[in-house]
SEBAMAR-318337 format. One record per residue (C-alpha): x, y, z; residue in one letter. Coordinates in Angstrom, 3 decimals. Example, Ala and Ser with C-alpha at 12.3 -4.5 7.8 and 13.67 -1.06 7.14 Angstrom:
((12.300, -4.500, 7.800), A)
((13.670, -1.060, 7.140), S)
REM end
This chain:
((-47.813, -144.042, 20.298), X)
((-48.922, -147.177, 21.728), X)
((-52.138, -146.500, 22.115), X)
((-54.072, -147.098, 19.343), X)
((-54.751, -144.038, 18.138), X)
((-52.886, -141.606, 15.080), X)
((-50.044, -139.930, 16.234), X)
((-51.347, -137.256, 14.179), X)
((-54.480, -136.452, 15.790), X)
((-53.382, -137.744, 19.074), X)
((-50.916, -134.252, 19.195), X)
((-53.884, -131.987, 18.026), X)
((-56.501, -133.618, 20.629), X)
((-53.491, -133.441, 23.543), X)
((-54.351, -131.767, 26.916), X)
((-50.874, -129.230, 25.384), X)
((-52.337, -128.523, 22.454), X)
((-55.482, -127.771, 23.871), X)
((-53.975, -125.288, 26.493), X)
((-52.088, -124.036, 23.926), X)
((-55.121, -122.817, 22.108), X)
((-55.939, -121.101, 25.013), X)
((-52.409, -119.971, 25.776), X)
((-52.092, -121.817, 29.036), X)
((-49.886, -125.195, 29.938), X)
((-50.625, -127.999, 30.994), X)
((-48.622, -130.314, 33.566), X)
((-48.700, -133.308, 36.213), X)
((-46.607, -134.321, 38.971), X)
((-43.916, -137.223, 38.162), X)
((-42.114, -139.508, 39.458), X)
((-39.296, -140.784, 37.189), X)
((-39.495, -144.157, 38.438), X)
((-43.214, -144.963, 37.141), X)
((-41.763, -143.772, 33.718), X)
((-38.761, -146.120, 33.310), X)
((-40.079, -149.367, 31.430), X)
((-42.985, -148.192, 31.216), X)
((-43.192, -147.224, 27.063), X)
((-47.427, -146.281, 27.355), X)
((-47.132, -144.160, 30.511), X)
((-44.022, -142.325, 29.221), X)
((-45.773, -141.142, 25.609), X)
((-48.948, -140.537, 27.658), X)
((-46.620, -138.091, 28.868), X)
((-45.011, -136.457, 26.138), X)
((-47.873, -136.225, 24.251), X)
((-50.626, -134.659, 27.077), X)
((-47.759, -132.366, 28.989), X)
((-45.808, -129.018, 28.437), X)
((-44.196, -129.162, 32.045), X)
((-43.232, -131.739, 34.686), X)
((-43.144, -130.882, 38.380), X)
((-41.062, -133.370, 40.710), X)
((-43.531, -135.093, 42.754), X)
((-40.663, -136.139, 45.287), X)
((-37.080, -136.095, 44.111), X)
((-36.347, -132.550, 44.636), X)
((-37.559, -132.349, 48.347), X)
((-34.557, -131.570, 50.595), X)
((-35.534, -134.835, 52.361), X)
((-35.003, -136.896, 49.328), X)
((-31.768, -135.178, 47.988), X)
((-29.513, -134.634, 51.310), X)
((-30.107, -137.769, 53.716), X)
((-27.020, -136.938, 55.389), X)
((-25.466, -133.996, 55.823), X)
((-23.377, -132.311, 52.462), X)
((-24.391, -135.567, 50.777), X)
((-26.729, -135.173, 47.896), X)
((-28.540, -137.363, 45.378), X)
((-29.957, -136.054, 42.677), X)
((-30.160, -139.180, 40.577), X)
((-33.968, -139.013, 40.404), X)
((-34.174, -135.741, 39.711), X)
((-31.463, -135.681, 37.154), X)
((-33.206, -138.357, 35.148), X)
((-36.249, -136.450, 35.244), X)
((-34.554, -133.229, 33.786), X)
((-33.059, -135.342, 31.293), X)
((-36.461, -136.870, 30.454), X)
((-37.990, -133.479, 30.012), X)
((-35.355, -131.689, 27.626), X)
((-34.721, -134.519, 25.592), X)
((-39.004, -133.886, 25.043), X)
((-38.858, -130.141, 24.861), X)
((-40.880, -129.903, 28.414), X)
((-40.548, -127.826, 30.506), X)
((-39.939, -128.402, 34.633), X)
((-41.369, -126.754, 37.564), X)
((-38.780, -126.816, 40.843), X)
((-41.159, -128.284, 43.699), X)
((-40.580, -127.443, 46.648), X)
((-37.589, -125.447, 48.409), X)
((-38.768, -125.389, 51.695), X)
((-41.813, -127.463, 53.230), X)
((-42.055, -128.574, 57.060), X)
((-43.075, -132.326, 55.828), X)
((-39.728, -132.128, 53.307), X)
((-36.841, -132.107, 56.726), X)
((-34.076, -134.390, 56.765), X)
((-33.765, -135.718, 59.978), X)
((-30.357, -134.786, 60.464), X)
((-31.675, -131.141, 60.121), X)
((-33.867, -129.819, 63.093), X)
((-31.759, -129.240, 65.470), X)
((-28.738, -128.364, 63.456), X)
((-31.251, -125.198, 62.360), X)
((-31.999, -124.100, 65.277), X)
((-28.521, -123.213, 66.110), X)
((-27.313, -120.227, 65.660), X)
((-25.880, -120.309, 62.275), X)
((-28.454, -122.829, 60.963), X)
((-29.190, -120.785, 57.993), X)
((-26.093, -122.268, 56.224), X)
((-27.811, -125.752, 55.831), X)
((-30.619, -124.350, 54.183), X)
((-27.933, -122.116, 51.916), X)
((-26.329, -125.155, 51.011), X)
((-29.479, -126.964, 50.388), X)
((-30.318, -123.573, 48.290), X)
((-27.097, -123.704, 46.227), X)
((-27.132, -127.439, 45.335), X)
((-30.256, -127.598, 43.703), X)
((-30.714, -123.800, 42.395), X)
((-27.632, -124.243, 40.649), X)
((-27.507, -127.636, 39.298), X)
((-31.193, -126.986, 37.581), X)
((-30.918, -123.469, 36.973), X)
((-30.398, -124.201, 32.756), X)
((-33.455, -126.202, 33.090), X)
((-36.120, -125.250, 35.469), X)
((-37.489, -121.502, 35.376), X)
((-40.362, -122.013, 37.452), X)
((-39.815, -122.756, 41.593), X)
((-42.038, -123.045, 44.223), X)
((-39.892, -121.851, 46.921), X)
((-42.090, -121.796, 50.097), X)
((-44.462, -124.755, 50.252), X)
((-47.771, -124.053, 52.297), X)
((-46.317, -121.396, 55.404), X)
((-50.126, -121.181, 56.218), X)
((-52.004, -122.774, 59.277), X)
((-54.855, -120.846, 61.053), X)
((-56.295, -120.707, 64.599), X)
((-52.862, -120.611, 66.153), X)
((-50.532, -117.079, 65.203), X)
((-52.188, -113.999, 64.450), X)
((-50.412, -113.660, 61.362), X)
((-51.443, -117.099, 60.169), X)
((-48.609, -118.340, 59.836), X)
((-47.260, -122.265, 60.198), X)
((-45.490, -122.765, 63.579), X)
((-43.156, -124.782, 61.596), X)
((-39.498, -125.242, 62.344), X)
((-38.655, -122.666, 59.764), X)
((-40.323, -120.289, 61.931), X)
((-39.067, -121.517, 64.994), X)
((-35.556, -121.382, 63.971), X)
((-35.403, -118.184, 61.796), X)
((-38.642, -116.178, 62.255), X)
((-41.412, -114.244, 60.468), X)
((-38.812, -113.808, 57.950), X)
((-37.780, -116.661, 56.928), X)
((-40.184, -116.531, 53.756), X)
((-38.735, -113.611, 52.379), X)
((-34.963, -114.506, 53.241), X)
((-35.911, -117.711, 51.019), X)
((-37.116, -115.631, 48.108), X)
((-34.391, -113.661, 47.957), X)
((-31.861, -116.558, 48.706), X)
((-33.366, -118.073, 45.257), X)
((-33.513, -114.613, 43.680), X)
((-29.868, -114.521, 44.181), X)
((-29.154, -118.338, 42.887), X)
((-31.903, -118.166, 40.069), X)
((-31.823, -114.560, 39.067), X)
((-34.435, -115.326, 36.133), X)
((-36.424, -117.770, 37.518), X)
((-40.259, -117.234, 38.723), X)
((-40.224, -117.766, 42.102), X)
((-43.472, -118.753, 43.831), X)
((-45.000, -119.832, 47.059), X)
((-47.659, -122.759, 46.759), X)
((-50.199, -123.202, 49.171), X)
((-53.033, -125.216, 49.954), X)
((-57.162, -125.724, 51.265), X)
((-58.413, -122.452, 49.801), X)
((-60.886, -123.704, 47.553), X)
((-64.095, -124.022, 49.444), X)
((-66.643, -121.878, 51.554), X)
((-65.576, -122.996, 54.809), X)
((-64.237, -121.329, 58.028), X)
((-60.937, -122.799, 58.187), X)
((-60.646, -122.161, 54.516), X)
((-62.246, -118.350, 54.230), X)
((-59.271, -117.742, 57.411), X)
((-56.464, -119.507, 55.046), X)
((-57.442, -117.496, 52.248), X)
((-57.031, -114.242, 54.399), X)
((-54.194, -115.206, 56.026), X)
((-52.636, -116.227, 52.766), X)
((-53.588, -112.757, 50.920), X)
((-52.385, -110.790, 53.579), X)
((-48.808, -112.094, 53.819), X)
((-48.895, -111.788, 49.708), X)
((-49.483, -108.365, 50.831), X)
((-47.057, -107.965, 53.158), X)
((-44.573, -109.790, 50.751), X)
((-44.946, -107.343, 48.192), X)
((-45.585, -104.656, 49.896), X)
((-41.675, -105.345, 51.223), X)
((-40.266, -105.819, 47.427), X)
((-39.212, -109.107, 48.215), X)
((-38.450, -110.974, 44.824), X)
((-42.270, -112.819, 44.742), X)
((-43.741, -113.597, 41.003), X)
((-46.492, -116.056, 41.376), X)
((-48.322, -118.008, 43.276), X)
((-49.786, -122.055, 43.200), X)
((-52.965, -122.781, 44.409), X)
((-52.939, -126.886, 44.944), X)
((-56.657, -127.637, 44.031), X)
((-57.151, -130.775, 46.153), X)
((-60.296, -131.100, 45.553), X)
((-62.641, -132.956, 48.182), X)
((-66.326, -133.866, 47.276), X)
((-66.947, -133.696, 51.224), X)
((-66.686, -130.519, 51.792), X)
((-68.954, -129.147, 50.094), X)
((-69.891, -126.999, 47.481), X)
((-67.392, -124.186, 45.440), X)
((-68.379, -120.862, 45.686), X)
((-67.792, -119.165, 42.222), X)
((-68.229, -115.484, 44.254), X)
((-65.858, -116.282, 46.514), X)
((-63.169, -118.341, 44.691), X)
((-63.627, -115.295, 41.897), X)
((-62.877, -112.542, 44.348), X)
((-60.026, -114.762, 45.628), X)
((-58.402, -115.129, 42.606), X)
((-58.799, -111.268, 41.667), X)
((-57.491, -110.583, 45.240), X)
((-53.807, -112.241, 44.303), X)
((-54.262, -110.661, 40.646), X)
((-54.486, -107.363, 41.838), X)
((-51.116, -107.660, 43.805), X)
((-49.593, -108.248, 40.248), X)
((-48.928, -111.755, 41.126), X)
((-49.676, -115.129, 38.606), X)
((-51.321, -118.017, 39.314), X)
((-50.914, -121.864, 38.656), X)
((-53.446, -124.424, 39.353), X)
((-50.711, -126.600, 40.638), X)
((-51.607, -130.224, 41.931), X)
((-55.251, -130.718, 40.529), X)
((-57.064, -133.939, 41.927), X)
((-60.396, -134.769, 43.290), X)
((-60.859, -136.763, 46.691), X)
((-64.375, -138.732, 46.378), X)
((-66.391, -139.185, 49.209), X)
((-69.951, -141.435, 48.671), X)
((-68.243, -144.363, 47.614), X)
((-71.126, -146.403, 48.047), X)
((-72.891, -144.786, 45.066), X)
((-73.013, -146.628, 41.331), X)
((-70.071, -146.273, 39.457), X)
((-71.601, -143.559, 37.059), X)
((-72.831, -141.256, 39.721), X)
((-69.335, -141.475, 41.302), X)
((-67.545, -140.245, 38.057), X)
((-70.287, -137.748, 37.248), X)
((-69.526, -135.991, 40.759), X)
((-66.078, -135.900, 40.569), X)
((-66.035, -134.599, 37.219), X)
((-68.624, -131.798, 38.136), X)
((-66.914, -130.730, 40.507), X)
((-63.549, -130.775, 38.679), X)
((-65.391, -128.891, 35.952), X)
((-67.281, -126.403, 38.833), X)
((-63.567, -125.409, 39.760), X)
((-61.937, -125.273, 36.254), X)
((-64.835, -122.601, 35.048), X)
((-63.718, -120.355, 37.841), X)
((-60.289, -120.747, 38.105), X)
((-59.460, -120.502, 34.470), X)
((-62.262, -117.474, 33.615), X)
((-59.359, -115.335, 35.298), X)
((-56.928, -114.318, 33.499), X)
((-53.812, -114.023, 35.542), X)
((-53.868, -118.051, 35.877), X)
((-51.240, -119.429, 33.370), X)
((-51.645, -123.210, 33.430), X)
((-52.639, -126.270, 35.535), X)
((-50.619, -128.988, 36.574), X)
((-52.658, -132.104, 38.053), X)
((-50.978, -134.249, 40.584), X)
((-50.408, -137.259, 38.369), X)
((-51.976, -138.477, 35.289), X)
((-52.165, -142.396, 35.926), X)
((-54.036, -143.774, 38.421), X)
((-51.487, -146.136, 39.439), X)
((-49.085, -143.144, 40.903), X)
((-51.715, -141.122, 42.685), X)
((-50.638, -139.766, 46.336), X)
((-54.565, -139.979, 47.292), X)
((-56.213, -143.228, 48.534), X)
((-59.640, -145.259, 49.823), X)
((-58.862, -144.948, 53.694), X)
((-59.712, -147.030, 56.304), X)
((-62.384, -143.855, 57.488), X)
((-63.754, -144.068, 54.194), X)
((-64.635, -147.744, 54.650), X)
((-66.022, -147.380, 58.297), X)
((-68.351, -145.327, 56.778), X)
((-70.265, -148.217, 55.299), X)
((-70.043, -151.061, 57.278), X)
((-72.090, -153.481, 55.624), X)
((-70.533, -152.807, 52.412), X)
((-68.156, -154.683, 49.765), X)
((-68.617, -158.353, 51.853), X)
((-68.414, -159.885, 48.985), X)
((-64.746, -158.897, 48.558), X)
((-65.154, -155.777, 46.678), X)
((-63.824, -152.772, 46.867), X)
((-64.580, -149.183, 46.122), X)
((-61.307, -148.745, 44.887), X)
((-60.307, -151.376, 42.225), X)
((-62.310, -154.715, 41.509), X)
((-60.827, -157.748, 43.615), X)
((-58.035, -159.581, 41.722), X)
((-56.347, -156.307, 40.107), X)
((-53.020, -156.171, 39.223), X)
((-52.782, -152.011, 39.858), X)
((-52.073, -150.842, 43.321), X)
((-54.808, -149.478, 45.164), X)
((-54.648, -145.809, 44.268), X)
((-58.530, -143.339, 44.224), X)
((-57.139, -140.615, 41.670), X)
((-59.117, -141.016, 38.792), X)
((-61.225, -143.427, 36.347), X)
((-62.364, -143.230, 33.194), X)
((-66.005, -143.846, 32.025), X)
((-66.767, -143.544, 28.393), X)
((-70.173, -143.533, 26.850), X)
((-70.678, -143.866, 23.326), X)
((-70.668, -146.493, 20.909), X)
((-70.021, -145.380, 17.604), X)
((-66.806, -147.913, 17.621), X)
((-65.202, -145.370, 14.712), X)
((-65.242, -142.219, 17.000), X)
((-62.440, -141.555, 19.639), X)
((-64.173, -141.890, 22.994), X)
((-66.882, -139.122, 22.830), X)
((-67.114, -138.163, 26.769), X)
((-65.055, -139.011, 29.565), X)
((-65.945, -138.786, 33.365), X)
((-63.147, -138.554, 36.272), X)
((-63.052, -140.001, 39.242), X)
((-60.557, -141.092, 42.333), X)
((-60.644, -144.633, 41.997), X)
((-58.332, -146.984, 41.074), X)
((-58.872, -148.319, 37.700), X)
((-59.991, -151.502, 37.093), X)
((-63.835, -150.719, 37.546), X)
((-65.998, -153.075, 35.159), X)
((-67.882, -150.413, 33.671), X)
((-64.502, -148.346, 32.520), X)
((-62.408, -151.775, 31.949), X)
((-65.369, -153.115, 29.649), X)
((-64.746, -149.786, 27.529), X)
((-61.207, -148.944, 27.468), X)
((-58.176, -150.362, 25.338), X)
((-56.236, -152.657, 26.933), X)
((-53.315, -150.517, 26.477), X)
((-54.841, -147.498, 27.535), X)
((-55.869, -149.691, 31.051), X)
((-52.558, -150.570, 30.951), X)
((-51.582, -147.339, 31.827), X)
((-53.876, -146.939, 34.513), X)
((-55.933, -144.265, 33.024), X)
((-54.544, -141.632, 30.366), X)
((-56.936, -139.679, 28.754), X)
((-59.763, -138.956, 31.494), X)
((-58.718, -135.673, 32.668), X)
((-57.544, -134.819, 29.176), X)
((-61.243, -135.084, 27.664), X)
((-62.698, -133.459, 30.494), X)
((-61.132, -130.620, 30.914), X)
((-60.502, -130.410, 27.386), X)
((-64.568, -129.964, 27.009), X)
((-64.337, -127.600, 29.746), X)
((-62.069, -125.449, 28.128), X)
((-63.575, -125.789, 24.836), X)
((-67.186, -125.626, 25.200), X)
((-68.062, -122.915, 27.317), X)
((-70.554, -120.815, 26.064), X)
((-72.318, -123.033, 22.987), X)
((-74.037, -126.167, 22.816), X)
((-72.261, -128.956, 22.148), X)
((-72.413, -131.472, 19.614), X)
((-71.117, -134.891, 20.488), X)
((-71.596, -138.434, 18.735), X)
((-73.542, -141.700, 19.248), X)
((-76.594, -141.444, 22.255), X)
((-74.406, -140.059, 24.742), X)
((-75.447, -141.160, 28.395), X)
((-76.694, -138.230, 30.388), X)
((-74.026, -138.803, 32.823), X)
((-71.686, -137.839, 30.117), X)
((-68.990, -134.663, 29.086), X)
((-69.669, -134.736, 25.500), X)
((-66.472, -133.490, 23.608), X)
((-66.600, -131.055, 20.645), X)
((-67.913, -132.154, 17.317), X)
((-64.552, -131.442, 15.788), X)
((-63.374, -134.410, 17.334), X)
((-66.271, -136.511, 15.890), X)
((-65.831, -139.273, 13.023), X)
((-67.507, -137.990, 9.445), X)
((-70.141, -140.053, 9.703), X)
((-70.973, -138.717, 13.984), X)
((-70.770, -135.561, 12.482), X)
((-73.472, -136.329, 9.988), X)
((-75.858, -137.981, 12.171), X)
((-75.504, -135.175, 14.961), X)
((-76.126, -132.224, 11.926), X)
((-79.099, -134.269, 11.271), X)
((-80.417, -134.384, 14.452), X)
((-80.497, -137.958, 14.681), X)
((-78.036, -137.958, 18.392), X)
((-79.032, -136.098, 21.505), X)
((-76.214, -135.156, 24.480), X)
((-76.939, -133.691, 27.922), X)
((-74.862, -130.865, 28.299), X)
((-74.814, -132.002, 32.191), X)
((-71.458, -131.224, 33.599), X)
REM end
């Protein structure tokens, strides 16, 4: 597998078979183009992964450039890449106001400008329909304190109405007649204003939706997690989540990540909140039971969309004048990229790595590089979310029994995936773990 662990127990320790258990999926986004040449990053993904969602290369941006001319060559690989590995693909997304070409806006606002999106529609419905069963059609139609529906004053609605949503759904009902169709949205995780209206907004056109008998099976909820705004609500993420359950509907958590926001903090009080509150949403969201799966958005640090910006600096100005960086250490051959960072505590040397904490920093951190494979920082950070959220599905509701003086800033993982001789010492008492986190 390339990194440096048996193929054999790598499989039975993957994030898929660790779902599976639990019958759920797990995914990430992708980008074909970080898997090409790159040997660890592309079994980091066959192993971990039951499904691949397009990060890019189906957006109508990226496939028709100019008008009736399409490339799919991204896109194509990517399918290629996922049945030649028995994965499934999700089809992300249809229709998103960021995802124009910018031939497009004015053409659509003629008269007969539903024809482009048709087209759009027909190329890439029926080119993938043997391969993807799974599209997110409307990509977040949901902006408060403008309409009193809620709804996005985006050119969609401009140039076709209220109903363009539902004309979408059934324009991919009709292309995809077996195909879940879905409408992802996102910034409905936390106890906010802004967010308790989006929620509302977003329930009541589910409502109105299905109340209509348009052709609407699921729905994603994006999960972009940010550590500065505040704290999850279990009450009122639960009733959320029963709220879209009760209209018959499934969820996906579908583009899990977690934007830090104290960088100035050590390095092991940065992963420890990122992977609490990771953990804080993944107890709620996955205790109901109408949520199939979660896709994170990537699952290397070197292709995350999220980043240290130039607001997050100004917050400390006195900080990093040595030519640091909260991001990656200075000198680092990865790009700049806050998704996530391994920290492993433990040092049993026999045991796989016994706890894992997440974060949205680039790799390259000299706590995690001091501790991690060379191949497995070669990738830019593999197995992080996979041992977290592994212990978060897998040790709810016992103690758990890790190896070798775990740190008490540490996810232990379950004693199953101890060494023979961790097992022994934890049976006789001889390691203590914090069940922190």
């Amino acid at each position: 597998m390339g990194l440096g662990v048996d193929c054999a127990q790598a499989d039975e320790d993957s994030l898929s078979a660790t779902f599976s258990r639990n019958n759920l999926y797990f995914g990430t986004a992708v980008r074909i183009e970080a898997v090409v040449g790159n040997q660890d990053f592309h079994d980091l993904l066959v192993r971990e992964c039951d499904q691949f969602t397009p990060e890019i290369a189906l957006k109508w941006a990226a496939v028709e450039r100019s008008p009736g001319s399409f490339n799919f060559t991204s896109m194509d690989a990517l399918t290629n890449f996922a049945l030649a590995n028995k994965k499934r693909l999700c089809g992300h997304t249809l229709v998103w106001h960021k995802s124009v070409p910018q031939w497009a806006p004015s053409l659509l606002l003629e008269k007969d400008g539903w024809k482009y999106m048709q087209r759009y529609f027909q190329a890439a419905l029926s080119r993938y329909g043997h391969a993807i069963a799974q599209w997110d059609v409307i990509n977040e139609p949901i902006e408060t304190g403008y309409r009193m529906d809620g709804l996005r004053n985006s050119l969609f609605l401009q140039a076709f109405g209220v109903d363009y949503i539902a004309r979408a759904l059934w324009e991919a009902r009709q292309l995809a007649p077996q195909a879940k169709l879905m409408i992802n949205e996102f910034g409905l995780e936390y106890d906010l204003r802004v967010e308790h209206d989006r929620r509302y907004h977003f329930v009541k056109l589910l409502e109105r939706l299905k109340g209509a008998g348009v052709p609407l099976d699921g729905v994603g909820l994006q999960a972009h997690l940010d550590l500065s705004k505040g704290t999850l609500s279990a009450d009122v993420l639960g009733r959320f989540l029963k709220e879209i359950a009760d209209l018959g509907l499934f969820i996906v958590i579908s583009e899990l990540d977690v934007k830090e926001h104290e960088y100035i903090l050590p390095v092991e009080q940065r992963d420890g909140r990122v992977a609490d509150e990771a953990k804080r949403y993944l107890d709620i969201a996955l205790g109901q039971p109408a949520v199939r799966g979660l896709t994170t958005w990537g699952l290397s640090d070197r292709h995350s969309w999220l980043q240290v910006t130039q607001e997050d600096l100004a917050r400390y100005p006195n900080a990093w004048k040595d030519g640091s960086h909260p991001g990656a250490e200075p000198g680092a051959s990865v790009r700049l990229r806050p998704e996530a960072e391994a920290h492993v505590s433990g040092d049993c040397g026999s045991c796989p790595p016994a706890a894992i904490r997440t974060s949205n920093r680039s790799i390259g951190a000299p706590a995690a590089a001091r501790l991690l494979p060379d191949t497995i920082r070669q990738v830019g950070i593999p197995v992080s979310w996979a041992r977290h959220i592994r212990a978060c599905l897998e040790q709810r509701g016992h103690a758990p029994e890790a190896c070798c003086r775990l740190s008490s800033m540490c996810v232990p993982t379950p004693i199953l995936s101890c060494c023979d001789t961790c097992r022994s010492q934890s049976k006789a008492g001889s390691s203590k773990t914090s069940t922190k986190g």
